[in-house]
C-alpha positions in Angstrom: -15.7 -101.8 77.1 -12.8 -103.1 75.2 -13.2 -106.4 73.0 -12.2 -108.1 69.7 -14.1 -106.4 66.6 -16.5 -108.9 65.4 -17.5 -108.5 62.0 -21.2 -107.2 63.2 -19.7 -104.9 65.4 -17.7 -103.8 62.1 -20.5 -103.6 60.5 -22.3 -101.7 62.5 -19.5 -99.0 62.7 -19.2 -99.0 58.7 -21.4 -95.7 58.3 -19.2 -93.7 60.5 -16.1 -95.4 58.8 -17.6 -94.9 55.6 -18.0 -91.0 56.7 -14.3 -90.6 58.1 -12.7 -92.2 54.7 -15.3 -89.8 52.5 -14.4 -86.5 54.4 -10.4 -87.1 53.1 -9.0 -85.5 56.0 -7.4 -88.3 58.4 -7.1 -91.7 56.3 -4.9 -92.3 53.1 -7.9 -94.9 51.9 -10.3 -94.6 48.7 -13.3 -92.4 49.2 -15.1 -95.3 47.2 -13.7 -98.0 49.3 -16.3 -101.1 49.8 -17.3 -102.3 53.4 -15.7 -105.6 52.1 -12.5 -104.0 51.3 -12.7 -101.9 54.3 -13.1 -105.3 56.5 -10.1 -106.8 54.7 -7.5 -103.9 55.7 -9.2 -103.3 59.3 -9.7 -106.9 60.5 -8.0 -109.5 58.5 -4.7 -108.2 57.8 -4.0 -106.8 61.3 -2.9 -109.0 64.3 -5.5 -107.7 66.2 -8.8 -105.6 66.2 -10.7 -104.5 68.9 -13.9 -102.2 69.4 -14.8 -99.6 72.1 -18.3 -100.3 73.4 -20.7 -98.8 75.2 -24.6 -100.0 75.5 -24.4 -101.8 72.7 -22.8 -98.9 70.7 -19.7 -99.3 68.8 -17.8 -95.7 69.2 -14.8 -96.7 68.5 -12.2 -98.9 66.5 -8.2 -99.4 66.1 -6.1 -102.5 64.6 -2.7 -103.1 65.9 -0.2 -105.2 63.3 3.6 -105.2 62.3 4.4 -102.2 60.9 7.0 -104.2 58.9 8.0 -107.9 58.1 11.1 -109.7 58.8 13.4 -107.2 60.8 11.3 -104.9 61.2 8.7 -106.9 63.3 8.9 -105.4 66.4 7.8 -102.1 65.6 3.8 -102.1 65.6 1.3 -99.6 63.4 -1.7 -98.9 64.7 -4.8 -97.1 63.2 -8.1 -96.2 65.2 -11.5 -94.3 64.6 -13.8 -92.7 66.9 -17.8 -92.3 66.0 -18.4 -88.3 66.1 -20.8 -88.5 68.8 -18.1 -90.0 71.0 -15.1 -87.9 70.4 -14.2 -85.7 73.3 -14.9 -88.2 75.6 -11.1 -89.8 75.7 -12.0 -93.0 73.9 -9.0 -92.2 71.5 -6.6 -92.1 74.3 -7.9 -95.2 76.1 -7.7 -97.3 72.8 -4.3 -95.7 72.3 -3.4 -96.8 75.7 -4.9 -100.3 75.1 -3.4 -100.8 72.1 0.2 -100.1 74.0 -0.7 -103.0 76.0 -1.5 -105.4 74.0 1.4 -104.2 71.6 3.6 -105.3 74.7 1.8 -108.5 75.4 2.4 -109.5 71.9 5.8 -108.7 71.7 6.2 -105.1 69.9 9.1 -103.4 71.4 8.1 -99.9 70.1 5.1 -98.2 67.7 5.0 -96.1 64.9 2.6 -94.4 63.0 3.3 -93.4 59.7 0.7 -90.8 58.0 -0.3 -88.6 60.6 -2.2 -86.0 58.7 -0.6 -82.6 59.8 -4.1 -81.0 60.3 -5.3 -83.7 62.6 -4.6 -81.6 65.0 -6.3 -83.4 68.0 -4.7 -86.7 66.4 -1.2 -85.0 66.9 -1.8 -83.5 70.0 -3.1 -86.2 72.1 -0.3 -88.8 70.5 2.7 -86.6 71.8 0.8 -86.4 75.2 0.6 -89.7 74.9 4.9 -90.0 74.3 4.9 -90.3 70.5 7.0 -88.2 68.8 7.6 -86.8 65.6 10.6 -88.2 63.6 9.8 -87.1 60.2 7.7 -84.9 57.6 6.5 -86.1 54.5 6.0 -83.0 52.7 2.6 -82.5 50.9 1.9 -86.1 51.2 -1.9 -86.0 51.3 -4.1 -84.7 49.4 -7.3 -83.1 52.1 -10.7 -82.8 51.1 -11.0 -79.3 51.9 -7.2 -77.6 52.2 -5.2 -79.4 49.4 -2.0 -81.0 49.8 -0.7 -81.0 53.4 2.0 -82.8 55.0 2.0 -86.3 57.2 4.1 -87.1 60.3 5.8 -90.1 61.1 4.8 -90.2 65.0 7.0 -93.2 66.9 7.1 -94.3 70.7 9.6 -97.2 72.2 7.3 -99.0 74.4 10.2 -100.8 76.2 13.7 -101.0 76.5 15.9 -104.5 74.6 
């Protein structure tokens, strides 16, 4: 169900990507951002990429990458999307899951996320069920599409012990 995101597979997924970035409510990208561009930051820059699918259907996405260079290399950032007809159906938690994996198989010693939208709520919830937690706010640090400026979390986890 789990394999590397091939550019068709990408491309296929683009309208509910596309949707997601438009609605301003979970992603800090442009609401006019090209599938080009969107390819570029979701499968060229990242270590990895890797697609949920199901019948042929792409329902879901995440990228796994160094959250920082140099020093900071050990700690990964993740990012992933769920088509709305899947969600609900714990693809999130499986990809989150899998990319914990494969975050140790590469050598990542913990994970952070850095702009949890506040109002994600599901987002939030199922990451600290997951073991993330919160170790900061950033105050009014996006700007929603429907409720104005709300604040982000910084969501971390230690996958494993030096």
């Amino acid at each position: 169900m789990i394999s590397t995101l091939t550019r068709e597979q990408f491309a296929q997924f683009w309208p509910t990507f596309q949707a997601i970035v438009q609605a301003e409510q979970t992603y800090a990208y442009a609401a006019d951002i090209t599938e080009a561009e969107a390819y570029h930051l979701w499968c060229e820059i990242p270590q990895y990429s890797f697609a949920w699918v199901e019948n042929g259907q792409v329902l879901g996405i995440y990228y796994l990458k160094a959250n920082a260079m140099g020093p900071g290399n050990h700690v990964c950032n993740c990012g992933y999307m769920v088509s709305v007809a899947a969600r609900g159906k714990g693809i999130a938690r499986k990809m989150c899951q899998h990319s914990q994996q494969q975050a140790l198989a590469a050598g990542f010693t913990a994970m952070q996320f850095n702009c949890v939208v506040s109002t994600n709520e599901v987002a939030v919830t199922l990451w600290q069920k997951l073991g993330f937690d919160i170790v900061g706010t950033l105050p009014k640090a996006y700007r929603h599409g429907e409720l104005g400026l709300v604040d982000c979390y910084v969501m971390y986890k230690t996958l494993k012990q030096d």
